[in-house]
VEXLUM-585131 format. One record per residue (C-alpha): residue in one letter; x, y, z. Coordinates in steps of 0.25 Angstrom, whole numbers, padded with zeros to 4 digits, always signed. Example, Ala and Ser with C-alpha at 12.3 -4.5 7.8 and 13.67 -1.06 7.14 Angstrom:
2
A+0049-0018+0031;S+0055-0004+0029;
//
This chain:
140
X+0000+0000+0000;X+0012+0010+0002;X+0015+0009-0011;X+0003+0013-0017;X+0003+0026-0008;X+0017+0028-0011;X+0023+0041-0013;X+0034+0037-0019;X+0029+0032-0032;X+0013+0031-0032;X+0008+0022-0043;X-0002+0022-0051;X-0012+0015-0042;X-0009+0028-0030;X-0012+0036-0042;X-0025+0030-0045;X-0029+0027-0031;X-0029+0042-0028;X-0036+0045-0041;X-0048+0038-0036;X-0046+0044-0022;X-0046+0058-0028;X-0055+0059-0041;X-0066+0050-0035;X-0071+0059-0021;X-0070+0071-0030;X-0078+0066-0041;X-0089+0060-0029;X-0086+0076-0025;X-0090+0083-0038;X-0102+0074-0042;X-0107+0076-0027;X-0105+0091-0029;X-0110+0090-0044;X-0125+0082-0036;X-0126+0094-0028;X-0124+0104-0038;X-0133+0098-0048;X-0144+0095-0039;X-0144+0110-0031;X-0142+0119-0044;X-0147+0112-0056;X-0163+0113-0057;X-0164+0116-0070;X-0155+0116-0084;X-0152+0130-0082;X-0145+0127-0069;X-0135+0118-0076;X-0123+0130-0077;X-0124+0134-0063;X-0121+0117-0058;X-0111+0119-0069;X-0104+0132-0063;X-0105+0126-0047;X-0102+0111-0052;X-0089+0117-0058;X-0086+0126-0046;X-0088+0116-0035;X-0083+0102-0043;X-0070+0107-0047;X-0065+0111-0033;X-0071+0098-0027;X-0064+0090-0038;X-0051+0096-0038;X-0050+0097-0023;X-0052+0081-0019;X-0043+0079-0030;X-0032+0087-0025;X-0034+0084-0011;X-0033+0069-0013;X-0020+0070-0022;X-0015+0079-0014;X-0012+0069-0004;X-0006+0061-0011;X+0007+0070-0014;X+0015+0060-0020;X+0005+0057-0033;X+0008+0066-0046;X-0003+0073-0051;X+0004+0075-0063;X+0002+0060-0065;X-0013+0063-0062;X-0017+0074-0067;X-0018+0069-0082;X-0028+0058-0077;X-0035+0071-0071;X-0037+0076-0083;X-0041+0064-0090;X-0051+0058-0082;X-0055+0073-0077;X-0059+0074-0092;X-0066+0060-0095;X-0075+0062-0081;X-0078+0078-0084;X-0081+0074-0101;X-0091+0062-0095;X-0098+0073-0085;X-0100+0083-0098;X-0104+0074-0108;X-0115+0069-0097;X-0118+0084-0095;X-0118+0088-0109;X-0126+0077-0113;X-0138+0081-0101;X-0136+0095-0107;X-0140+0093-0121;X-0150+0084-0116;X-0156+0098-0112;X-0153+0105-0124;X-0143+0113-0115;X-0130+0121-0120;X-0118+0112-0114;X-0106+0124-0115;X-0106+0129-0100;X-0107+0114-0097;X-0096+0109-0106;X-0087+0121-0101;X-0089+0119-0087;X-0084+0104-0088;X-0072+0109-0096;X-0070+0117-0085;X-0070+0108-0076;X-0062+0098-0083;X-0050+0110-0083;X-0053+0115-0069;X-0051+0101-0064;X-0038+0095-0072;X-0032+0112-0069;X-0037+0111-0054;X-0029+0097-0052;X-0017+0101-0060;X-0015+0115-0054;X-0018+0110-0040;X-0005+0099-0042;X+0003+0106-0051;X+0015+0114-0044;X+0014+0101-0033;X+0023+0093-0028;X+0012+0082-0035;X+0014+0086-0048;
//
């Protein structure tokens, strides 16, 4: 078991193992933020940009901040080594999520800009957030 905790040379499984341990409470975080959002502002179509605008400000931070806090304590990983899965599967899960919105959208014959802009947004301020936090570190 040391081995797998090692901070000599953590293997690949150390770098999965807190993948898991850091992507999956803050993906259970935004979509718990994201039920409470929905249910309290939307009650109609034309309340579908403001959920946009506070699912953005409140799912980003929540997002980012269990991230960062749990690789954070593990010092001896390199998020350079992680940071490009980030982005990948940070881009596969966000593109899922907008084709299912997009999809509910013009189901309703409504205009999918703002909604298309905001997950690019979010996609950006997510990969930006992670890599700037880790940058100048001594994890990087």
């Amino acid at each position: 078991m040391n081995s797998f905790f090692s901070s000599n040379e953590p293997g690949k499984g150390t770098y999965i193992f807190v993948w898991f341990l850091a992507w999956m409470p803050a993906n259970i975080a935004v979509t718990i933020i994201d039920t409470l959002l929905a249910e309290n502002i939307i009650k109609s179509l034309d309340d579908w940009n403001t959920y946009l605008l506070f699912a953005f400000i409140f799912e980003v931070p929540a997002n980012l901040l269990i991230a960062i806090f749990v690789y954070s304590k593990f010092p001896y990983l390199k998020i350079s080594k992680v940071v490009g899965y980030v982005y990948f599967f940070g881009l596969l899960a966000i593109l899922n999520t907008w084709r299912q919105a997009v999809e509910v959208l013009e189901g309703y014959n409504m205009e999918t800009g703002l909604t298309s802009f905001m997950f690019i947004s979010y996609y950006f301020a997510l990969c930006f957030g992670f890599r700037q936090f880790f940058i100048n570190s001594k994890q990087w």
